[in-house]
C-alpha positions as CSV (number, residue, x, y, z in Angstrom):
1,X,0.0,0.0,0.0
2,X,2.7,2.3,1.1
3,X,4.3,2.4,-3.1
4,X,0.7,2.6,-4.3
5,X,0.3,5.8,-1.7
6,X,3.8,7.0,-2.3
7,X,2.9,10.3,-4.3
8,X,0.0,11.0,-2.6
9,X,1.3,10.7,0.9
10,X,4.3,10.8,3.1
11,X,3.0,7.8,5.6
12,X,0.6,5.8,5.7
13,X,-0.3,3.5,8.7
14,X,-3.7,0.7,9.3
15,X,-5.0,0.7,12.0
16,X,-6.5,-3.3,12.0
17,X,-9.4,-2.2,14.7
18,X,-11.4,-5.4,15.8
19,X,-14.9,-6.8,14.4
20,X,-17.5,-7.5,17.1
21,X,-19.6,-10.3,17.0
22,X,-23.1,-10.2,18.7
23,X,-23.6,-12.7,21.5
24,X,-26.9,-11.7,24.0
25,X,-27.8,-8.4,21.6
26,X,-29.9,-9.1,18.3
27,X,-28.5,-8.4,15.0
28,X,-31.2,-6.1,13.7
29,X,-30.3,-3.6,16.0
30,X,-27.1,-2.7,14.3
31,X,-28.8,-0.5,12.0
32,X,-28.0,3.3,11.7
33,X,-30.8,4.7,13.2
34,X,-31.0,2.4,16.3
35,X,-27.3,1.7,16.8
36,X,-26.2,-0.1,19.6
37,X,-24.3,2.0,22.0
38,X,-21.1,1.7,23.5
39,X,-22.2,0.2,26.9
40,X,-24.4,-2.4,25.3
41,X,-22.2,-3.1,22.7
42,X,-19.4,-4.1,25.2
43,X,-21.6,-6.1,27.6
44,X,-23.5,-7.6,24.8
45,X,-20.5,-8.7,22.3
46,X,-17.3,-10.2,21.6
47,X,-14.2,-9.2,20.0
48,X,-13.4,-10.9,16.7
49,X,-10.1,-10.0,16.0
50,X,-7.8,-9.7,12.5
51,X,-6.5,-13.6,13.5
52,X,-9.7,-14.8,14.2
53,X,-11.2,-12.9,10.6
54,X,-8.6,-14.1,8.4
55,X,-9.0,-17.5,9.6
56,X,-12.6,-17.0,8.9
57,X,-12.2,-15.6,5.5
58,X,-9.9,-17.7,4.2
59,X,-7.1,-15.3,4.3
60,X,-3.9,-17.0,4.9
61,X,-2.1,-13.5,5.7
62,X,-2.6,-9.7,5.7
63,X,-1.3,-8.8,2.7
64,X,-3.9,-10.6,0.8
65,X,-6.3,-7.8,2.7
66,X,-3.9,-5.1,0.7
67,X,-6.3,-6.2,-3.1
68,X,-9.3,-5.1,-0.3
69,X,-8.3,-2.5,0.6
């Protein structure tokens, strides 16, 4: 990414921020206008993390997430 970005910008960073995964919430509440909030997210969710998606995906490794991005 950073070559594709090199005239563009000086640095680039990702920031691989986790998925959550619903638990004891319902699904159709993770729409725009009814959101879940922070509090409910946290007590009502799990963390899936970049390992744990990749796995899931398919991905054998990050830079296959680079064509994604």
């Amino acid at each position: 990414m950073k070559e594709y970005y090199k005239e563009v910008f000086e640095e680039i960073f990702v920031f691989y921020h986790p998925f959550i995964k619903p638990e004891s919430i319902d699904y159709e509440l993770f729409k725009p206008d009814i959101y879940p909030n922070r509090n409910e997210i946290r007590e009502n969710c799990v963390v899936v993390t970049w390992k744990q998606f990749l796995t899931l995906s398919g991905n054998e490794c990050f830079r296959k997430l680079d064509v994604g991005l």
